[in-house]
N, C-alpha and C positions, 0 to 999 in steps of 0.2 A: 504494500500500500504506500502509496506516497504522499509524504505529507508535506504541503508547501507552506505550511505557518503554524505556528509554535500553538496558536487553538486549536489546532485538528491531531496534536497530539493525545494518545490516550494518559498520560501525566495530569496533562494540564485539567481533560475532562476526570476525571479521577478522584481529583484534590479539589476543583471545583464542587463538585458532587459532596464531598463530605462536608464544605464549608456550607451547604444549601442541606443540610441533613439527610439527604441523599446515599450516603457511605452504602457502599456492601458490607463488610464486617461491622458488628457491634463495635470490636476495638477500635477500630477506624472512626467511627464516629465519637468516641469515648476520650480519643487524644483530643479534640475543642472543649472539651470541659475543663481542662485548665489551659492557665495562662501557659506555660511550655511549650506542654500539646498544641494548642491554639497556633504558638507561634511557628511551629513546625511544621504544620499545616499550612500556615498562609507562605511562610519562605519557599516553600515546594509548588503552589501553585500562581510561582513568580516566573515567567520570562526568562529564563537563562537560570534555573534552581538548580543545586546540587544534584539534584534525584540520578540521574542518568549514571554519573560517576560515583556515587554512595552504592545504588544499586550495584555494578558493574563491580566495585571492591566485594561488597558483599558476597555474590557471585563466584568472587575468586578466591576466598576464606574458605565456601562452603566449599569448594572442591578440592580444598587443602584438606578435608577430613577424613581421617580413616573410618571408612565403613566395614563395619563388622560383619559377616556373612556367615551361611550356615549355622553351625551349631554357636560360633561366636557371639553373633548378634542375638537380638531380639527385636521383638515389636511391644514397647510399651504398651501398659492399657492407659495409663496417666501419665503422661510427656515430662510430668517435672517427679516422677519416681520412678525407681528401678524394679520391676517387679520380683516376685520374693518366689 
């Protein structure tokens, strides 16, 4: 798809959407209810915002991770405990 201006990125409608209470996720809508949040929110649906290269770092941590396979790993049932 080509995008010839910075409003017909999916970013920019994104972050718009959450500032109009619109969000997809709860948490998404949940970062405006403080002032941090709020402000992280409106920086990102600025014209030239970090997101692209936040993102793109982020991206590149996740693939720094050793994934555990087989008998190693597991599948959480709850993400922030290890099950027993």
């Amino acid at each position: 798809m080509h995008q010839s201006k910075w409003a017909d990125s999916w970013v920019y409608n994104y972050f718009s959407n959450v500032l109009r209470g619109r969000a997809l996720f709860q948490s998404d809508d949940a970062l405006k209810r403080s002032s941090a949040g709020l402000k992280v929110v409106q920086t990102m649906n600025r014209v030239g915002s970090p997101f692209d290269r936040e993102f793109g770092n982020s991206m590149i941590k996740m693939g720094r991770a050793d994934i555990l396979t087989g008998t190693q790993g597991q599948i959480r049932k709850k993400c922030n405990f290890v099950n027993r």
